[in-house]
C-alpha positions as CSV (number, residue, x, y, z in Angstrom):
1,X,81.7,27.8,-95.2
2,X,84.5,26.7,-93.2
3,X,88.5,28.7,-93.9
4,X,91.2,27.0,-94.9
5,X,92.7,24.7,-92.8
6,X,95.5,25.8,-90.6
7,X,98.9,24.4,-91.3
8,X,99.7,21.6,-88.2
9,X,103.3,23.4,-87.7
10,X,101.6,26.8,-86.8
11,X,98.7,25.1,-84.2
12,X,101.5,24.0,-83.0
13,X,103.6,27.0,-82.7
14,X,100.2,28.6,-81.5
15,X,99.4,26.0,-78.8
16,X,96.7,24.3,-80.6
17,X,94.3,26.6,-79.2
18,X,91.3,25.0,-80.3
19,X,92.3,21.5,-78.4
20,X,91.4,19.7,-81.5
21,X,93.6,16.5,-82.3
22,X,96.5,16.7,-84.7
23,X,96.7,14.8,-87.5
24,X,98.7,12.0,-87.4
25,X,99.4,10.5,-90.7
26,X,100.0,14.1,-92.1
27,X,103.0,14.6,-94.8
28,X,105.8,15.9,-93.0
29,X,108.3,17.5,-95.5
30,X,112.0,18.2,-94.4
31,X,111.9,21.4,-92.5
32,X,114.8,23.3,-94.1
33,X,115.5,26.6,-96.5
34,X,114.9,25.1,-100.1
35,X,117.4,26.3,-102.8
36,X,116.2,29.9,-104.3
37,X,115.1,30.1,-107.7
38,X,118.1,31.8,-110.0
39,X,115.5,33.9,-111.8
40,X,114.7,35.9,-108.5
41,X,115.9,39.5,-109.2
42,X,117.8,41.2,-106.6
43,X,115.0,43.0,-104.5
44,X,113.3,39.1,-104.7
45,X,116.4,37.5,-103.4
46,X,116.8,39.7,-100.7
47,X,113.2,39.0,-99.5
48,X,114.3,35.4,-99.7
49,X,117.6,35.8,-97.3
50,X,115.8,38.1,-95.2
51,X,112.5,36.1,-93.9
52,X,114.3,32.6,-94.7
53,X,116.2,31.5,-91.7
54,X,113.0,33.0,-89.2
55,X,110.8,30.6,-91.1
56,X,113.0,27.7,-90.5
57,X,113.6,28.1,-87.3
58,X,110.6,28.2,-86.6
59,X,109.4,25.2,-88.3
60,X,106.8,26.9,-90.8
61,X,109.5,26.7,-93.9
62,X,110.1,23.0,-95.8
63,X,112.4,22.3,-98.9
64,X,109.1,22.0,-101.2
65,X,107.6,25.8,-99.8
66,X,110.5,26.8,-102.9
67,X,107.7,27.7,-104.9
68,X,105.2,29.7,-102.8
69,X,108.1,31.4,-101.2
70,X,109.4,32.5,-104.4
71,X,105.7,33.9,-105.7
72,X,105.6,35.7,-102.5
73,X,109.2,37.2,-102.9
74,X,108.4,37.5,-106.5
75,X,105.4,40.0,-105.2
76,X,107.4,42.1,-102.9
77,X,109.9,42.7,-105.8
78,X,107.1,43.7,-107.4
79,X,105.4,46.2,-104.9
80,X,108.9,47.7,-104.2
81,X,109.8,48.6,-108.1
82,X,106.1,50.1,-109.0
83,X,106.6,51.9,-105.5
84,X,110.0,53.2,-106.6
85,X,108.6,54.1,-110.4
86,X,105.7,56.2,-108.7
87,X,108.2,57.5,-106.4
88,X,110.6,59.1,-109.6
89,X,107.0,59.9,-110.6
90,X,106.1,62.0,-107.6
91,X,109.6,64.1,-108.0
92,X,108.1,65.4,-111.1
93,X,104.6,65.9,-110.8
94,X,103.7,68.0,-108.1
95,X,99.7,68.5,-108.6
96,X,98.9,64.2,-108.1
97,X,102.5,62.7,-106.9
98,X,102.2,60.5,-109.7
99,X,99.1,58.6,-108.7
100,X,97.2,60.0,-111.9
101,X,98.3,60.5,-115.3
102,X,97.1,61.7,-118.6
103,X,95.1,59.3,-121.5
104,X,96.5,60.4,-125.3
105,X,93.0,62.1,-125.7
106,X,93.9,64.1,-122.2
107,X,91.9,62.2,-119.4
108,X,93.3,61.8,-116.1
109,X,93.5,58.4,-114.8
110,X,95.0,56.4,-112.3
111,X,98.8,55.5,-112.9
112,X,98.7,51.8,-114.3
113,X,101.5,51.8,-111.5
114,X,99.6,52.6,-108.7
115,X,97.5,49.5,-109.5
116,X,100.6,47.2,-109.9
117,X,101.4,48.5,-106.7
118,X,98.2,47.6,-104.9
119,X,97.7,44.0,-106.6
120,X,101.6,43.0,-106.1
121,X,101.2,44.1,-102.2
122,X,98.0,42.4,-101.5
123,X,99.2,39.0,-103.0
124,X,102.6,39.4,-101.2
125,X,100.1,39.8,-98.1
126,X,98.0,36.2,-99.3
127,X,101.4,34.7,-99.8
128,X,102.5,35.6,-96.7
129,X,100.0,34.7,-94.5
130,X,100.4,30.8,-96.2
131,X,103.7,31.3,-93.9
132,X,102.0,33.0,-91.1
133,X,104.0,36.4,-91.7
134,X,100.9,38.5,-90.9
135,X,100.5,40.7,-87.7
136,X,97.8,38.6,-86.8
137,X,99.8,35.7,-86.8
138,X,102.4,37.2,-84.7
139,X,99.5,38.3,-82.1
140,X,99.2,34.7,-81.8
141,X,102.1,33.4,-81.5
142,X,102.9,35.9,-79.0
143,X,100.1,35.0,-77.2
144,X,101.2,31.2,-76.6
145,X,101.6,29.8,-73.4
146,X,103.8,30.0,-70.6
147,X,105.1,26.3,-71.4
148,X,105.6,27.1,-75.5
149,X,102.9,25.4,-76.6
150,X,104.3,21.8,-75.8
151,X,101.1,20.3,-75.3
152,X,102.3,16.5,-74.5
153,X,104.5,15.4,-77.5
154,X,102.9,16.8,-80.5
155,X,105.7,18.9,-81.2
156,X,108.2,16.6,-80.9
157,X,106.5,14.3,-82.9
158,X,106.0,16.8,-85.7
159,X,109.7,18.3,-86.1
C-alpha cells in the first residue's frame, strides 16, 4: 500500500526528487499565516508565532492550514503542561519521579500524566510532519540541489 501523497509545495521545496510530473490543476490556496484561533492558550499561541512565519516563507503554510496548525499547537500545549505537572511531580517523589503513582487500593501504576504526555507528543509529531517539521524533512530539504530545486518553472507556477 502506497503513503500518503506528498504535498506539491514540499516536492518542490525538495526538488521533486522522484522526477514525477506535478500536478497541474491542483488547488492552490493563498500562501499566507491564517488568523489564530482565540481559544489557543498561551503555550499554543506561542507555538503558533514561533513556527508561523518559517512555514510561510517557505511556502508549506496557506490561510486554510488554520485548523491543522492549531491541532498541532493545541498538542504541544498539551505535551508541555503534562511535562510540567510530572515535573512538580518529580520534586516530590523521589523513588519514581513521578512516572508512577498509587491506585486507592495501593497499586502502583503509571501516572495518567505520563500517558497524556506521550499521546499529546506523538500527535504534535503526525501534525507536524503534515507541515514537514520533522528531522527527516529537514534532511531533505537540506539535501536539495545546487540550483534550489527550480526544476524549469514548476515553482514559479506553483507560488
Amino acid at each position: 500500500m502506497a503513503g500518503r501523497p506528498k504535498p506539491t509545495a514540499l516536492r518542490i521545496i525538495e526538488g521533486n526528487r522522484g522526477r514525477r510530473p506535478l500536478p497541474k490543476n491542483e488547488v492552490k490556496p493563498h500562501v499566507g499565516i491564517p488568523a489564530a484561533p482565540a481559544h489557543l492558550d498561551a503555550y499554543a499561541i506561542a507555538e503558533w508565532h514561533r513556527i508561523t512565519p518559517e512555514l510561510e516563507a517557505i511556502g508549506l503554510l496557506t490561510t486554510i492550514d488554520g485548523t491543522v496548525l492549531a491541532a498541532y499547537c493545541e498538542c504541544v500545549s498539551r505535551w508541555m503542561q503534562a511535562e510540567e505537572a510530572i515535573a512538580r511531580m518529580k520534586a516530590r517523589d523521589k523513588l519514581t519521579s513521578g512516572l508512577m503513582i498509587k491506585t486507592s487500593n495501593g497499586n502502583a501504576i503509571q501516572n495518567p500524566l505520563v500517558g497524556t504526555a506521550n499521546r499529546a507528543m506523538t500527535m504534535a509529531v503526525r501534525f507536524a510532519s503534515e507541515f514537514g517539521m520533522s528531522p527527516a524533512a529537514r534532511a531533505r530539504l537540506a539535501a536539495m540541489p545546487p540550483d534550489g530545486g527550480n526544476h524549469g518553472d514548476a515553482k514559479e507556477n506553483y507560488f
